[in-house]
C-alpha distance (Angstrom), angle and dihedral (degrees) to the residues before:
residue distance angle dihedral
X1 . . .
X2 4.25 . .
X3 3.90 102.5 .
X4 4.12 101.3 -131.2
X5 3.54 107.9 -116.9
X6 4.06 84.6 -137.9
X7 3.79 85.2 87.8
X8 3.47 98.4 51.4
X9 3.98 98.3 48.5
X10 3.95 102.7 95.7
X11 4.43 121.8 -171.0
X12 3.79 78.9 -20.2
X13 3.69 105.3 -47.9
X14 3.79 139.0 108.4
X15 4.17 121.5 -140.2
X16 3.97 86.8 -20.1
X17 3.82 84.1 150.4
X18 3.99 90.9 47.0
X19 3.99 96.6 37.2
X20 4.23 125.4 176.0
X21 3.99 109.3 -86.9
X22 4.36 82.7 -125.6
X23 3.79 89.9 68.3
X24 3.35 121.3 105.1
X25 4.17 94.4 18.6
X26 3.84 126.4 128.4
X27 3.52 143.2 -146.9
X28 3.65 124.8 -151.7
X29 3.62 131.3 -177.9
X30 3.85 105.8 -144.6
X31 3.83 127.5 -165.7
X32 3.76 118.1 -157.3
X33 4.04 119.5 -178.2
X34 4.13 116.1 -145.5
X35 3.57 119.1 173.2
X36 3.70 113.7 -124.9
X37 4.03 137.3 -151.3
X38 3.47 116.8 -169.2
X39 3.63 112.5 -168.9
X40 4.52 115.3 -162.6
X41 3.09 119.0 -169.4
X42 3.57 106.9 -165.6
X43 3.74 135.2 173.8
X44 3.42 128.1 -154.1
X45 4.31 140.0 124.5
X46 4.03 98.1 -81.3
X47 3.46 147.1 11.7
X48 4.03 91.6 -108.2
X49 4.22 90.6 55.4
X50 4.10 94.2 47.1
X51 4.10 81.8 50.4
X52 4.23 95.8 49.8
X53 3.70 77.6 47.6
X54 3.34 102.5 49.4
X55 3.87 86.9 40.9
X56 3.94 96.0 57.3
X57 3.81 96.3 41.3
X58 3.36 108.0 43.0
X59 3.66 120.0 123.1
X60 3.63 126.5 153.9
X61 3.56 93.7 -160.4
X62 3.93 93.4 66.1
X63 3.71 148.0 38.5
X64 3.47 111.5 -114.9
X65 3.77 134.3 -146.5
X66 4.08 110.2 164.9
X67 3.29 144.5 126.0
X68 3.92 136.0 -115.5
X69 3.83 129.7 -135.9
X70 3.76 83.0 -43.9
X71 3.94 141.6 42.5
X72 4.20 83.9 -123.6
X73 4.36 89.7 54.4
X74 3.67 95.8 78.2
X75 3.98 126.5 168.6
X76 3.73 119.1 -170.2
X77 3.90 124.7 174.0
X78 4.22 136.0 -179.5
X79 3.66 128.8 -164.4
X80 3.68 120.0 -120.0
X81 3.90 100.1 -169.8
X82 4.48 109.8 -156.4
X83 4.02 93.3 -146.0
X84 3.87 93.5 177.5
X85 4.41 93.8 82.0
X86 3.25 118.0 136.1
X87 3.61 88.7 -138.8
X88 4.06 106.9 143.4
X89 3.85 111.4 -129.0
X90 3.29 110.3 -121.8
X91 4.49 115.6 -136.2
X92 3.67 115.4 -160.0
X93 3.75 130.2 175.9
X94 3.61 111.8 -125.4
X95 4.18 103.4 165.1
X96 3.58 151.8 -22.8
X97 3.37 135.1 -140.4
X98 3.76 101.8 -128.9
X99 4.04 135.6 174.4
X100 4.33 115.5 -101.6
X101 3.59 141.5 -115.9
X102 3.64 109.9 -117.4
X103 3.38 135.6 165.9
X104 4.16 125.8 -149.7
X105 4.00 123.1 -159.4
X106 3.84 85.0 -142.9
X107 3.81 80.3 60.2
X108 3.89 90.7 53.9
X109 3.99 83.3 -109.7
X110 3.70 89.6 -71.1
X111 3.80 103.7 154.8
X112 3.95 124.1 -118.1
X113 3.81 150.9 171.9
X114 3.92 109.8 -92.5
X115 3.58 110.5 -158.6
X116 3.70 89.8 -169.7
X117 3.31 106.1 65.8
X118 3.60 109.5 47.3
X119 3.95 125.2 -177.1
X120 4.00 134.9 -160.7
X121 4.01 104.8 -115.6
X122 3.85 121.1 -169.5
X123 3.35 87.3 -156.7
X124 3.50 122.4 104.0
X125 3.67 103.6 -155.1
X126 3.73 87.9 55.4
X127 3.83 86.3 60.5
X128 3.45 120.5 100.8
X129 4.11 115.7 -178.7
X130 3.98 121.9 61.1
X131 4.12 121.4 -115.2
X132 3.84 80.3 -91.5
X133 3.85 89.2 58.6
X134 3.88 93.9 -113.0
X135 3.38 116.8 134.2
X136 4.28 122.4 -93.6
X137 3.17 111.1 -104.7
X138 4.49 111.5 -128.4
X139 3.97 103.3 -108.3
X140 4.14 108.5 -133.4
């Protein structure tokens, strides 16, 4: 026999005592600045050709190791990250994953917080713990 979820659903919560394990995480999106050096070497016949090169393969994302028109044009590069910025790192709060409102018609309808079936919410006055992961506390 289906157990009714009406006798589960205590002060307007469902398995509060017995919550999902994704409640109460966080996601941040965190920006870090390094300072960079790339360093090319790049061969090619003049100046002018090792800049086109330089100008159609550069990509700071990437090392690079390609050639130009030909296999003897060659541009090469390394990273040589400077860790020791003082760049702050900036924290921000992107979501939570957070319990549901749900409603049950063995509940007459009557709306309440299901600990079961969490959800990530971008909004912020959905979320309920603190950076520190202590819990909000209800504003009067």
């Amino acid at each position: 026999m289906k157990e009714k979820m009406l006798d589960k659903i205590i002060n307007g919560t469902y398995k509060k005592d017995n919550p999902n394990e994704d409640i109460g995480y966080q996601k941040w999106k965190v920006t870090k600045t390094y300072e960079v050096t790339m360093i090319y070497e790049i061969v090619a016949k003049t100046k002018e050709q090792a800049e086109e090169l330089l100008d159609h393969k550069e990509n700071p994302k990437e090392e690079i190791d390609d050639y130009g028109k030909t296999f003897r044009e060659t541009i090469k590069s390394r990273y040589y990250f400077d860790l020791s910025g003082d760049e702050p790192v900036e924290w921000e709060k992107i979501e939570e994953c957070v319990p549901t409102e749900d409603t049950d018609g063995d509940n007459d309808f009557k709306p309440f917080i299901n600990y079961e079936d969490p959800n990530w919410s971008k909004d912020d006055f959905e979320w309920r713990k603190n950076e520190d992961g202590t819990d909000i506390k209800e504003k009067v």
